[in-house]
C-alpha positions in Angstrom: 0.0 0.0 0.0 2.8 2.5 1.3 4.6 2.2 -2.7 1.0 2.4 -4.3 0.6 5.8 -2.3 4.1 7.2 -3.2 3.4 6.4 -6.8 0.1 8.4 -6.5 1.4 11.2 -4.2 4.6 11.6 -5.1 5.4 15.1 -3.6 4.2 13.9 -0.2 6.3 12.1 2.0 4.1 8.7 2.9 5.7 7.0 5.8 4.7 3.5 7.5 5.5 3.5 11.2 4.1 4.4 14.3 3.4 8.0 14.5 6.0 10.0 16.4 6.3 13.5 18.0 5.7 16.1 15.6 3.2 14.2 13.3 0.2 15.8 12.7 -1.8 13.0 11.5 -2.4 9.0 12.5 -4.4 6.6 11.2 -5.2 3.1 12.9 -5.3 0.9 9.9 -5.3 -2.3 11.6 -7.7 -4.5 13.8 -6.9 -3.0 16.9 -9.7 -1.0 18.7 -12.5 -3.4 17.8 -12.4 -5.4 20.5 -13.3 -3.5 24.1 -10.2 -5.5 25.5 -7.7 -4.3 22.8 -4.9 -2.3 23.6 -4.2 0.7 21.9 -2.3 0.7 18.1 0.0 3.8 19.2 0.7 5.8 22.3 -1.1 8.7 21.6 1.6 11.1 23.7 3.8 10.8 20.6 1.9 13.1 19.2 2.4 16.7 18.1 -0.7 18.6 19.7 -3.4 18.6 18.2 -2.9 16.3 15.7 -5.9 14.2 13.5 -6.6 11.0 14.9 -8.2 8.5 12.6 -9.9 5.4 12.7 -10.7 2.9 9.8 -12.4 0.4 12.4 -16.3 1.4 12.0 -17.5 -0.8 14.4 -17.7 0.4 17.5 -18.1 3.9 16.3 -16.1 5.4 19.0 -13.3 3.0 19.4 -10.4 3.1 22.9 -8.2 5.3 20.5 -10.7 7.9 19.5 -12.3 8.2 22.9 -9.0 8.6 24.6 -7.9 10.9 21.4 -10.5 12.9 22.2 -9.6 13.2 25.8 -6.7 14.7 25.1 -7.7 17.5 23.2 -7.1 15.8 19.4 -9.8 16.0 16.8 -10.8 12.6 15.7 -12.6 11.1 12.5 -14.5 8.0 13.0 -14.1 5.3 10.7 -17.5 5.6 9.2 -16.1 9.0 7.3 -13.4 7.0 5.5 -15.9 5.1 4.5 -18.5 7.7 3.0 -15.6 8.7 0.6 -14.7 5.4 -0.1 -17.9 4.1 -2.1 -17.9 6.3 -5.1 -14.4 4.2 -6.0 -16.1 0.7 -4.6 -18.9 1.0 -6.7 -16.5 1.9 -10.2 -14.1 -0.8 -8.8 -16.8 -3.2 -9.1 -18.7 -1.3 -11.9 -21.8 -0.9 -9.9 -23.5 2.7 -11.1 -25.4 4.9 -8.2 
């Protein structure tokens, strides 16, 4: 995924790690957060303040990560919303018309 990003966005750096101080965005694109007993994907005090905390987990809504994000002062984006901009692309992918 990280090489099919760089070829699309070439100007913009696109690194795979956990985030670190001074990043301004993270995105949990893994599993973690949909169980109630998961840990959290990152330690959310390597953050830059006020950084974007993302989710791609849509169930729960309001996942460990988000709710603690949140807590902390950081916007958040729900995984639902990746979603809502993903399904114009799903439906060409599969070449299913609105």
């Amino acid at each position: 995924m990280r090489e099919r990003l760089a070829a699309a966005y070439a100007a913009i750096p696109i690194i795979v790690s956990p985030p670190s101080i001074g990043d301004d965005l993270a995105i949990n694109a893994t599993s973690a957060g949909m169980s109630p007993s998961d840990g959290l994907p990152f330690d959310l005090a390597s953050l830059s303040r006020g950084a974007l905390v993302c989710e791609a987990i849509m169930k729960p809504a309001r996942t460990r990560l988000l709710m603690e994000a949140e807590k902390l002062g950081h916007p958040i984006q729900e995984g639902r919303h990746m979603l809502d901009y993903q399904v114009g692309a799903i439906r060409e992918f599969f070449g299913l018309q609105p």
